[in-house]
N, C-alpha and C positions, 0 to 999 in steps of 0.2 A: 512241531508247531502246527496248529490245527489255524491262524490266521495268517494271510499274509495281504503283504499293503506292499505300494509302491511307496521307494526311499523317498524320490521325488514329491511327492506329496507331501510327506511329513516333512521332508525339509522346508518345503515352500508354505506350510503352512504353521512352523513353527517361525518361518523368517517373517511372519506375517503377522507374529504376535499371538496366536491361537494356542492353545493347552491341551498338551498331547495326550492320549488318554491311558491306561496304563497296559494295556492290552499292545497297544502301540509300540510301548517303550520297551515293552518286554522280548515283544517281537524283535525290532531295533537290535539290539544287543544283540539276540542271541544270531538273529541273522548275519552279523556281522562277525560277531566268535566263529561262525561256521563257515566265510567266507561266500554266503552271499550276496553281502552289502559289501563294494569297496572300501577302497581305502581312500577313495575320492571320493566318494559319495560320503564316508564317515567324518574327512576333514572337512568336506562344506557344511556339518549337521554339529560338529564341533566348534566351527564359526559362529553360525548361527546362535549355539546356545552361548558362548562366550560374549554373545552380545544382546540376547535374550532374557539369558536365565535361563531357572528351571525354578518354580515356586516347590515348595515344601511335598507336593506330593508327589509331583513329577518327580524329582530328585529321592525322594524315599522309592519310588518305583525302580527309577535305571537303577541305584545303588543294589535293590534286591538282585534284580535283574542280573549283574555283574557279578554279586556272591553266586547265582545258580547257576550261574557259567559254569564253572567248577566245582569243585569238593570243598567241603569243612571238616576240620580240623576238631578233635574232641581230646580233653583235658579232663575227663570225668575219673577217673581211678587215681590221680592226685592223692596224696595224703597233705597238701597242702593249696592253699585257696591260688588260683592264677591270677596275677595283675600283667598287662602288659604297659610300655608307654612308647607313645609317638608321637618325634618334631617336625614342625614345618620344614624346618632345615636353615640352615646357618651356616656362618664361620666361624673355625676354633670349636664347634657344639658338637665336644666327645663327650655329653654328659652319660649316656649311655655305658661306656665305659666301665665310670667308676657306681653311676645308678644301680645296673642290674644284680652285679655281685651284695651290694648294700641292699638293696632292698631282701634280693635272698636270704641274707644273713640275719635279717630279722624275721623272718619264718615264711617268706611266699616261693611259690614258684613265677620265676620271670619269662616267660616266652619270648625272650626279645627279634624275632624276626624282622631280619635288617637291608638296610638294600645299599647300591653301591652308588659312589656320588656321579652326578652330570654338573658339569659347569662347576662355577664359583660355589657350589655345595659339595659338602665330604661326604663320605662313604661310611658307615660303619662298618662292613667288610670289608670294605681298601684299610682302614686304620687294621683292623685285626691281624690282617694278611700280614702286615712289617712284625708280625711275633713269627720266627724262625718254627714250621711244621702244622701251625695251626692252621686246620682245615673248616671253609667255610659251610660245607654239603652236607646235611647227616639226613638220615631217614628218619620216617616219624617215630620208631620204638624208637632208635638212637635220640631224638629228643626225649620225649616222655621220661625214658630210664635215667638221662642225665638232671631234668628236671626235678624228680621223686629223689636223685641221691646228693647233688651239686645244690639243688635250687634255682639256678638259672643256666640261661643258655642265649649266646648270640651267634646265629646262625642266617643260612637264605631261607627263602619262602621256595617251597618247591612249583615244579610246574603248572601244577594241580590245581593249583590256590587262584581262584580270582581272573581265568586267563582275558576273558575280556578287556580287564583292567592291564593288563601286558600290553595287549593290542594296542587299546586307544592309548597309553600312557605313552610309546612308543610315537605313534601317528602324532600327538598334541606337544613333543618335545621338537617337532619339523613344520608344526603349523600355526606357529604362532599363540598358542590358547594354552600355554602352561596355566599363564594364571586366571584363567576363569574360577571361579570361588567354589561352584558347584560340580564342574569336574574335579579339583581339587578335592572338596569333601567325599564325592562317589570314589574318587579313588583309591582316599587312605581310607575309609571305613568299610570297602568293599573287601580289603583284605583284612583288615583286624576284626572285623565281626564273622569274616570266615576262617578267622584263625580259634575263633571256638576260644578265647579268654574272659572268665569273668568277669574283668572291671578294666576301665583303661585311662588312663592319665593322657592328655596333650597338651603338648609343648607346639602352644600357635605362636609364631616372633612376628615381630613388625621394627619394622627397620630397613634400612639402606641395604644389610647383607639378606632381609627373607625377600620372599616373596612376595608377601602383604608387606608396600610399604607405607602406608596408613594405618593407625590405631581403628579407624573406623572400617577398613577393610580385613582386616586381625579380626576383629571381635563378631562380624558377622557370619565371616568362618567359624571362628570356635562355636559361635550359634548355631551352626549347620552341624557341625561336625558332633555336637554332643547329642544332639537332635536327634542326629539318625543312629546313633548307638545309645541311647535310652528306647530309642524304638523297636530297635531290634534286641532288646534286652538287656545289652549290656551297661553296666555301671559307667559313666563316662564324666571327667571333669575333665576342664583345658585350665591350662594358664594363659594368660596373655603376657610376653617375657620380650623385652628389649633384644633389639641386633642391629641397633646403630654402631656398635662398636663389638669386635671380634670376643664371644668367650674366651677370657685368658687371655697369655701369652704364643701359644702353640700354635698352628693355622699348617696343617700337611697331614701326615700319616702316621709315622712312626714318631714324629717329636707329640702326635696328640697322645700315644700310648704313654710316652714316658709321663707328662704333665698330668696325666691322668692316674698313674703311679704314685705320684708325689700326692695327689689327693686318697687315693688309698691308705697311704703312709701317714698320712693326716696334718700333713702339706696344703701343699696346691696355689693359686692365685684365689680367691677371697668370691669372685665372682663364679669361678667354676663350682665350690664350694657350697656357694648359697643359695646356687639353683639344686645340684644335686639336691641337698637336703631338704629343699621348697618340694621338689618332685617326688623323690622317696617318701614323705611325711602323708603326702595326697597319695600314693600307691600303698602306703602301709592302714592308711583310712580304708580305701575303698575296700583290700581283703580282708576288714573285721581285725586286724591286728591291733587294738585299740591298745595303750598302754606300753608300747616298744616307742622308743623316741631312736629314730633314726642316726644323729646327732651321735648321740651316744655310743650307739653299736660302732659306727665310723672309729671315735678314738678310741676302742676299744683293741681295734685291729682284726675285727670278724670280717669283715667285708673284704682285707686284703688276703684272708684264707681262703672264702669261697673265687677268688679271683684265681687263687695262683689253679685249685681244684679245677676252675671251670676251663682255666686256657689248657691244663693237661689232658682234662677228660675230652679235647677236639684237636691232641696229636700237637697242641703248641709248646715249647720249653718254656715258662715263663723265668728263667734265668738267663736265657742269652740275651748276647746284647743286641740292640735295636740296631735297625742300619744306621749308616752316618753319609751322610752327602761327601761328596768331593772337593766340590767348589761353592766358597760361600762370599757373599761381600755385604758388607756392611752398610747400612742408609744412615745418615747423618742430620742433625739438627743444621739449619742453616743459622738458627736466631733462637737467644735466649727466652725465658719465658716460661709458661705453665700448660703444661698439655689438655688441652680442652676438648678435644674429640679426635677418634681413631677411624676413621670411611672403612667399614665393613665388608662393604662390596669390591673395592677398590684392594684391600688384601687377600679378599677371597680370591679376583681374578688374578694378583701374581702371583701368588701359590697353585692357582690352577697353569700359570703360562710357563713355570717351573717344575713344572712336572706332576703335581701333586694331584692331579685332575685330567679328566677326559674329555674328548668333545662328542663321543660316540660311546655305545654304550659298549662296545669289544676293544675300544682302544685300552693298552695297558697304562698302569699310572707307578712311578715311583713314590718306595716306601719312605726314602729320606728326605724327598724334594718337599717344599714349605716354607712357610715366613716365619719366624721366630719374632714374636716383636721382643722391644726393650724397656719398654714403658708402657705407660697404663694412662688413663687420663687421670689428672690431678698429681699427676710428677711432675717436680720442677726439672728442668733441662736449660745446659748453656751451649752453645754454638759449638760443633765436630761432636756431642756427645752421641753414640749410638743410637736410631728410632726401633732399627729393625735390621736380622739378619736373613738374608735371601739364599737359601739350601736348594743345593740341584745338583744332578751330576750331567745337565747338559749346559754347558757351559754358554752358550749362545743365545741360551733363554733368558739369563741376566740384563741385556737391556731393554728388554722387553717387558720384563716383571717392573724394573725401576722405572721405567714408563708407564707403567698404574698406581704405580704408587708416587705419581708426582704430589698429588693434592691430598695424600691418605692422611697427613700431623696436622691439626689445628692447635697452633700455639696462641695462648692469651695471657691473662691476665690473673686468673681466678677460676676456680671450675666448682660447680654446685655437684655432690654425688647423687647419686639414686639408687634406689632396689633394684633387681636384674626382673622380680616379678612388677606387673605390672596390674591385675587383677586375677578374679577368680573367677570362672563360667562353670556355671552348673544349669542342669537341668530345672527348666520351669516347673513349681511344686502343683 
């Protein structure tokens, strides 16, 4: 680093309103990747922006800033085009899952570099792990090679990748500032644009289970987030997708693999389904695959080949069976009636207080633990019939998960459906 600034200043002169300049922010970072800016000094400058901002150049600056922290990732001797996709995060949201295989199947390579759940969010590596041998670690030829023969691959992000965004993401999950909008966007685009993928799909929710829970704070993100991945080159659409209510039925580990099975099979619940194929259709756009209807490839049963290929070629059996919980108890209707809304957040936390979840990022998590619901909105229900079944195999956790899900059933009268999509964000022409 050929400048250096006092933190102090920039903090005080960002808490003051002032627009950092990018020499600034560069420094910022990298000073802090190196360990000489705090971690105190980083959570007050993380405050700061969570109540600040970062207007559009600032924010395209730290995001650079965070890729140059580390290495990028190259995709270039592919024989096939790379799409990746990223969700804000949800409950029940293994779309991932059954996506990657299906998008492969229709001729891309998927790089799905995945991370593990914190809180009332799931893992896509916690879900994988409940497949008996399948290992989440591979080296970059160990991708590449499976890419080029598989199609896709779901795997970690190595050390390498983005470490700044380790740091602060780490720091902002103890300081209050998860959801500031613009560390959100530097953090998921500092690693997908150093993952070196041609085009990328995002799944932004809004709802009681994401993060955004305003439409209007959903869609300013997806403006940020395509924003700085058209700027940095890459192809970028978002959806903007409902998580008022859980994806599905499944909400844990090993019951999202199976549920996401049944949609391989060409099953599923209807909603897990319709996002799949919304998102597949926009990943199979953006790599030139004009002409594959993804739809199609699904009932065909190509997507459940390159799955069972992909979980073997990362040491998993995809023939054993999933774990199974110990101890389970059933949540019950009080009153008859028509199910009108499912609280998102309220089933994400007792599948996380049953196991299924962490509260740190080395605690371990069970693969069987989860809520199962039993309904959906717009089922009719009479009084004792099943809402939802509570899997754990720590038996003590049970009244504590039924304690979040006191208010999760809104029974009424009548229920209006919707789309799972909510819009489309693209890039300004």
């Amino acid at each position: 680093m050929t400048s250096t600034y006092s933190v102090v200043d920039l903090i005080r002169a960002k808490r003051d309103g002032q627009t950092l300049d990018p020499d600034q922010i560069t420094w910022l970072i990298r000073a802090y990747t190196d360990g000489i800016v705090a971690d105190e000094q980083m959570s007050a400058m993380a405050m700061v922006v969570y109540f600040q901002g970062l207007d559009d150049v600032e924010l395209s600056t730290w995001t650079t800033a965070m890729i140059e922290s580390g290495e990028r990732m190259t995709f270039d001797g592919l024989s096939r085009p790379t799409v990746d996709k990223h969700s804000t995060g949800g409950v029940g949201d293994k779309i991932t899952l059954p996506l990657a295989p299906l998008v492969a199947a229709c001729g891309a390579a998927v790089p799905q570099l995945s991370g593990r759940g914190l809180g009332h969010t799931g893992g896509t590596l916690d879900k994988m792990e409940a497949i008996p041998g399948w290992r989440a670690d591979l080296s970059h030829d160990e991708m590449v090679a499976q890419l080029e023969n598989v199609g896709a691959v779901i795997c970690a992000a190595g050390p390498g990748l983005a470490p700044a965004d380790k740091k602060l993401y780490a720091l902002r999950d103890v300081t209050g500032t998860v959801e500031s909008i613009p560390l959100i966007a530097s953090s998921i685009m500092s690693k997908k644009i150093a993952e070196g993928t041609d085009s990328l799909i995002l799944d932004v929710k809004t709802g009681s289970g994401a993060f955004m829970k305003t439409e209007e704070d959903a869609r300013e993100l997806a403006r940020r987030l395509v924003g700085l991945g058209e700027a940095a080159g890459v192809r970028t659409t978002a959806l903007l997708t409902h998580m008022d209510v859980p994806l599905g039925y499944a909400c844990g580990n090993g019951i999202e693999v199976a549920e996401s099975l049944e949609v391989l099979a060409g099953g599923g619940p209807a909603d897990v389904v319709e996002l799949t194929i919304a998102l597949a259709r926009q990943m199979v756009k953006a790599a030139g695959l004009d002409g594959t209807d993804p739809a199609d490839v699904l009932a065909r049963g190509q997507a459940m080949d390159v799955w069972r290929n992909m979980v073997r070629a990362q040491g998993g059996d995809p023939d054993a069976p999933l774990p199974v919980a110990h101890h389970s108890q059933d949540l019950v209707a009080t009153e008859a009636g028509v199910i009108t809304g499912i609280d998102a957040m309220s089933v994400g936390l007792a599948a996380w207080r049953l196991g299924a979840g962490r509260a740190r990022k080395e605690d371990p998590v069970q693969a069987a633990a989860g809520v199962m619901l039993r309904v959906r909105p717009g089922d009719r229900v009479v009084a004792g019939q099943p809402l939802a079944t509570l899997l754990t195999d720590m038996p003590d956790s049970i009244a504590r998960a039924e304690e979040a899900m006191t208010d999760t059933f809104t029974v009424g009268q009548s229920f209006q459906p919707r789309d799972v999509v909510v819009d489309t964000i693209m890039a300004r022409s």
